[in-house]
C-alpha positions, 0 to 999 in steps of 0.5 A: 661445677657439680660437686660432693663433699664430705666438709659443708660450706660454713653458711650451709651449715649455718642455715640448716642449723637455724631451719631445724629449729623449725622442725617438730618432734620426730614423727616422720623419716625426714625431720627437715629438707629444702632449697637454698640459694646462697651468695657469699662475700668478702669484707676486708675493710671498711667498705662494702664487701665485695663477692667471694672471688671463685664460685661464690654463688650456690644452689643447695638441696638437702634432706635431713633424717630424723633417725639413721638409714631411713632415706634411701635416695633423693633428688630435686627437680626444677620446673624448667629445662634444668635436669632432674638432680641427685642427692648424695649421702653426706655421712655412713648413717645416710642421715643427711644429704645434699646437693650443691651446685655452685658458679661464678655469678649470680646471673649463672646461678639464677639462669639455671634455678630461677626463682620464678614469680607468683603468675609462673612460680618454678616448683623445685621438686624434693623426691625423697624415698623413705623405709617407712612413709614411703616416696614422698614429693613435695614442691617448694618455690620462691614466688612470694619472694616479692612479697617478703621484700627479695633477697636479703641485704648483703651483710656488712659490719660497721665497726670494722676498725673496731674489730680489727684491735679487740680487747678479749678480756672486755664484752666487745659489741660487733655491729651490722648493717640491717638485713632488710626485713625485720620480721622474717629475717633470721641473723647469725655471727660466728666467730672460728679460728683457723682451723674453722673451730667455733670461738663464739656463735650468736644464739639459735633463732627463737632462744633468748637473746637470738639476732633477728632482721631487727638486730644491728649489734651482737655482744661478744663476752670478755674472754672468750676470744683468744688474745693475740688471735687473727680470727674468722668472723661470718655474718649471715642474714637468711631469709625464709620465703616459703615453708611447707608443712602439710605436704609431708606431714612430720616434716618441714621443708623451706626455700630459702634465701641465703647471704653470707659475708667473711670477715677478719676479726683481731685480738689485741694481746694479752694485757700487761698485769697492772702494776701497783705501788703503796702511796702510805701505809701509815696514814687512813684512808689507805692508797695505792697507785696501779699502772696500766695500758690504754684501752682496758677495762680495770677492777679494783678489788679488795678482800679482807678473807682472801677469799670472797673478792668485791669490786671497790671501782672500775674504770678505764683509766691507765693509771689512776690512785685508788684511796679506800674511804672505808679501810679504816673499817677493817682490822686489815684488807688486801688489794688486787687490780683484775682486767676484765668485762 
């Protein structure tokens, strides 16, 4: 099924997102296009997931511009009997556009846009018409994917229970399975609520801290995931198998290959606000008692401004009594007991 659609697939959006940290400052009408071979799937528990029941596969071509109404027309074209293809414009500024073509299996997706092998690589043919580099076409093809290890593994996450009961106030670490090739391989974790808004996203390949095919874990910081939330999580690997920059000076085009898996991620409510309750008053060091929940992360705080806050200990215990060896320091001192990171 040929399709066009205003709303990109999320892993779409995700791969170009990465690519176009590939592209240079803009010197050209088009800053970035491509091809893309995607597959997509769907992890429900602890085991392996399993592909997206409907269409789960797809062929993308896509050129992005780097300024408004300066591609007119493109089109992608495989070296085999497949017929030539139309971009369309995705948006009124005729700044991005696309193809998709998505199918039921990987054997009809790769029937129809084979990835070829280095003796007879299949060039895919980008066609792009420009106001003012004129018509440009340039070949990209997948014939080195045997020498980058195929396609990349397809994504699990191995906390899955983990997952399913997350703290928000407290850093939760989501861990994965490799992607297969720790030197090219570029990984991404999103996590969106229903409505596909983006709650948390790993950061951009290349920036500080951004998962590689070396990554198996991803830190995901206290609060800022709702409580009480069924959330959306996406773990993709992409894998870029061939980059050309000479052909269309200014701009860079990419073959890449895509995996993309959907996952459940829940947050447990919100917590119960500890309870504390004075042991002596009368007596130095003071103490106190706080009453809590399992599985929470608890600041014991004090304060003797009520205004700059320290922590004095922190701990997962649920209940615990707090004795403050230095109160006897301070003419007077305030308590609070936080959950948090």
């Amino acid at each position: 099924m040929v399709f066009r659609s205003q709303m990109k697939p999320l892993s779409f959006s995700i791969v170009v997102l990465w690519l176009a940290v590939l592209t240079p400052s803009p010197a050209s009408d088009v800053g970035l296009f491509g091809v893309i071979k995607s597959s997509e799937y769907v992890q429900t528990n602890a085991s392996a997931p399993s592909g997206r029941p409907t269409n789960g596969f797809a062929f993308n071509a896509f050129v992005i511009a780097n300024s408004n109404h300066v591609v007119s027309a493109a089109t992608v074209k495989p070296s085999n009997a497949t017929p030539l293809r139309t971009l369309l414009a995705t948006d009124t500024n005729d700044a991005s556009w696309r193809f998709e073509e998505r199918f039921a299996s990987q054997a009809l997706l790769d029937a129809t846009y084979p990835y070829g092998n280095f003796i007879t690589p299949i060039n895919y043919t980008v066609t792009m018409n420009t106001a003012h580099d004129g018509v440009r076409a340039v070949n990209l093809n997948y014939s080195l994917l045997p020498v980058v290890g195929g396609v990349p593994s397809v994504p699990q996450i191995t906390n899955f229970a983990a997952a399913q009961a997350v703290d928000h106030t407290a850093n939760f670490t989501l861990r994965f399975n490799s992607s297969g090739n720790s030197v090219i391989d570029l990984v991404q974790v999103i996590i969106t609520d229903a409505s596909s808004n983006v709650l948390f996203s790993s950061p951009a390949p290349f920036a500080t801290g951004a998962l590689t095919g070396a990554s198996n874990a991803v830190v995901i910081p206290g609060y800022r995931l709702p409580a009480n939330a069924q959330l959306i999580g996406h773990l993709s690997f992409a894998r870029p198998v061939f980059i050309e920059t000479n052909a269309y000076p200014g701009a860079v085009g990419v073959a890449a290959v895509l995996r993309d898996t959907e996952f459940p991620l829940v947050t447990r409510p919100a917590p119960v606000p500890p309870h504390l309750t004075v042991i002596s008053m009368d007596s130095a060091p003071f103490q106190f008692r706080y009453t809590g929940e399992s599985n929470r992360v608890y600041h014991i705080q004090g304060t003797d401004d009520l205004i700059h806050w320290m922590d004095l200990w922190v701990t997962n215990l649920a209940t615990a009594v707090y004795t403050d060896a230095r109160s006897d320091l301070y003419p007077w001192r305030f308590y609070r007991v936080q959950v948090g990171p």
